[in-house]
N, C-alpha and C positions, 0 to 999 in steps of 0.2 A: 747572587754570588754563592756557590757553592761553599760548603762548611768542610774542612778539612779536616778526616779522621784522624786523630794520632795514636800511634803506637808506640805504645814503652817497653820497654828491654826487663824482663821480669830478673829482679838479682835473686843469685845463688849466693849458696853456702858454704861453698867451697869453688875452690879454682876451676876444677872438671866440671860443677854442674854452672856454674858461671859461660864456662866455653857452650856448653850444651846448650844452655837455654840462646847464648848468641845466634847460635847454627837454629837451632827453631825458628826465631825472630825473623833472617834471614831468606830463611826458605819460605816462611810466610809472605813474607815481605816482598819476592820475586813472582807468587802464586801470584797477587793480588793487583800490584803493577805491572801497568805496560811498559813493551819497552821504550819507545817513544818518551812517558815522564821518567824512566832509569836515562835517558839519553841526556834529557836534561839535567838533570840531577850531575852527572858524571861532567858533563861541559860547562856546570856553576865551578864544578871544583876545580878541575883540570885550568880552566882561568882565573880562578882567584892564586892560585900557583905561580900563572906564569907572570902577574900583576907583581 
């Protein structure tokens, strides 16, 4: 069984570098997954919604 890396949301100290660090997180976050596990990800939410 594979071991899942997790990534934390680094907090800011203010509201701006708060947004900043999101939008880094993010873009990392897109670098390193595929989109296949975003697909999945997106179709756990999108049905816990329509439940």
């Amino acid at each position: 069984m594979l071991k899942e890396k997790r990534e934390f949301l680094k907090p800011g100290r203010t509201n701006k570098e708060e947004r900043l660090n999101f939008i880094k997180f993010w873009v990392n976050y897109m670098k390193t997954h595929t989109d296949k596990e975003w697909s999945e990800q997106q179709n756990t939410i999108i049905n816990s919604q329509i439940k």
